[in-house]
N, C-alpha and C positions, 0 to 999 in steps of 0.2 A: 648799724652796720651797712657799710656800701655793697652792694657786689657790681663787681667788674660784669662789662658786656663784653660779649668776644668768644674764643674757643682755646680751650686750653694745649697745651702740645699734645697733650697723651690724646686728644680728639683728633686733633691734624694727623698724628705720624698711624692713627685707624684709619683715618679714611684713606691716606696715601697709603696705605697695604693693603687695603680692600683694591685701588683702583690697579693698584701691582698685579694684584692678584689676577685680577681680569683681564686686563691685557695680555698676561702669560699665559690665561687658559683660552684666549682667541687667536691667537698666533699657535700654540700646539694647534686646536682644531681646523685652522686653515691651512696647515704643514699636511695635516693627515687626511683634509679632503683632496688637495693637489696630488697627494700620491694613490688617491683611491679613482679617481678619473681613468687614468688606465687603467686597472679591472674592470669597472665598468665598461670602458669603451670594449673590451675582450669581450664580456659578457654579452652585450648588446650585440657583436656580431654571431655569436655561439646561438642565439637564440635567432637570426636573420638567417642564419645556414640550416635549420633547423626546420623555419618553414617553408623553407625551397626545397625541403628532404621530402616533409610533409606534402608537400602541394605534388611535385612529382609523384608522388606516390597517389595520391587521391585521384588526380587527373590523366594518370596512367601516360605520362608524358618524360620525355626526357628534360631537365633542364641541367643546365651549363653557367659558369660565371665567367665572364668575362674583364679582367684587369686594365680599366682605361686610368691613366692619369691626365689630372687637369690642371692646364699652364693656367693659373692665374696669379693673386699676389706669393703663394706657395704651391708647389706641385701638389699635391691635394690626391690622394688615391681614391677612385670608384668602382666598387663592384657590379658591375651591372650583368643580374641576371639575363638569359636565352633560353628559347626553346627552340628543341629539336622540331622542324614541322614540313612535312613534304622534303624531306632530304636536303636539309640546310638548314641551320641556328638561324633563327630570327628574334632581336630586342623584343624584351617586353616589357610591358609598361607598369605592370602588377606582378609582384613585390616591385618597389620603388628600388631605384639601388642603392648599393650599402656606400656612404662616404665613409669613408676612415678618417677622423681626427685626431688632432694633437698629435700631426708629423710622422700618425704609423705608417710604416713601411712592410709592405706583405711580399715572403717571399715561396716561390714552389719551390720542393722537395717531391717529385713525384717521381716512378719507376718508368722507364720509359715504356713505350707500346710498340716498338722495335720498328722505328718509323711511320708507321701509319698514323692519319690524322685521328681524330677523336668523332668517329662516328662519320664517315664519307659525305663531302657534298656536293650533288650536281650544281654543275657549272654550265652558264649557255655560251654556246661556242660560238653564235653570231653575234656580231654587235646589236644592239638596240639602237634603231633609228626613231628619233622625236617627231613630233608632227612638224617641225620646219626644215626635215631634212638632214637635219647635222645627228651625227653620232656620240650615244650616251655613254659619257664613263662607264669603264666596267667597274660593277659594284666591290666591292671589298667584300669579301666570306669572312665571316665570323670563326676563329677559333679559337671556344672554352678551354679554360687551364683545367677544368675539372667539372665533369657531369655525372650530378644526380639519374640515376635510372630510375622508373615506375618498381621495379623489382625487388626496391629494397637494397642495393647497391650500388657504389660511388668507383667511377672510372675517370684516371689511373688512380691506384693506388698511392697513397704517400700520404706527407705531411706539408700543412700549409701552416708558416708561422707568421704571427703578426707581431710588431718589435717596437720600438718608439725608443726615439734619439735620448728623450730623457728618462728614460725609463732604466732600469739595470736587467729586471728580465725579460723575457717574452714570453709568446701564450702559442701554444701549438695545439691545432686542431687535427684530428681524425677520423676517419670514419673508423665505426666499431660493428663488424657486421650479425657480431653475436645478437649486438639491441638493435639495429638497425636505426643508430644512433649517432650524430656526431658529439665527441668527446673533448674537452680544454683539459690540457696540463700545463701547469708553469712552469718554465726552466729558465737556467740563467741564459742569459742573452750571448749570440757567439761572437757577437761585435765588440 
């Protein structure tokens, strides 16, 4: 008896279902990490607002977040935390600030404070003169869309949502002052 070298069909069309098989269970899993990147990226800020609540509260200080965008290859949004200190928000350097990725877009919702700014800040009414004489730009005053207080509560009131173009919902954040806690719900997106 000869036997043949080789593989039979019934071998080839297993292993070609094995490798079917595979490919279609890493394309789902790469489908469903792509749409879990946004929760997360919600997640990661819920927990960044959280220890600005925290640290205000410990260090018995006001802080503030202030919303810059950055023109680079995409407008890129950053949160970048303030403290209240000697009657004017001043940057700070701890917490780092929050980037927002994957194209979120943050919008306020907050009640207004019937004009008034968000905690007053002096202003020096003379210019500042340099040591060569010439006059120093006046500084730009910082003002927070929303400040954590030592107290245990967030002024103004409202809601802050975060959205993403490719997203279908979004994630809105609250202060909750029964836990003196901020709060994430998902809702669908108004865009």
């Amino acid at each position: 008896m000869k036997y043949s070298k080789g593989f039979t069909l019934i071998e080839l069309l297993v292993v070609v279902a094995i490798v079917v098989i595979l490919a279609l269970a890493s394309i789902i899993a790469v489908n469903q990490s792509a749409d879990r990147r946004y929760p997360a990226e919600a997640e990661k800020l819920l927990i960044w607002l959280q220890q600005i609540a925290q640290r205000s509260s410990l260090e018995g200080a006001a802080y503030g977040l202030v919303a810059k965008i950055e023109e680079d290859s995409q407008a890129t949004i950053e949160l970048q935390p303030v403290i209240y200190y000697r009657k004017r928000w001043l940057e700070v350097s701890s917490p780092e600030p929050f980037v927002i990725d994957h194209n979120g877009i943050i919008t306020w919702d907050m009640e207004s404070i019937d004009g008034d700014e968000l905690m007053a800040q002096s202003r020096s009414v003379r210019p500042q003169i340099d040591q060569r004489g010439e006059v120093e730009e006046e500084e730009v005053l910082l003002l927070p869309e929303i400040a954590f207080l030592p107290d245990g509560y967030v002024e103004p009131e409202g809601v802050m949502q975060l959205s993403f173009n490719a997203y279908k919902n979004a994630f809105n954040y609250q202060w909750d002052d029964s836990t003196n806690r901020m709060i994430m719900e998902l809702v669908e997106s108004s865009r």
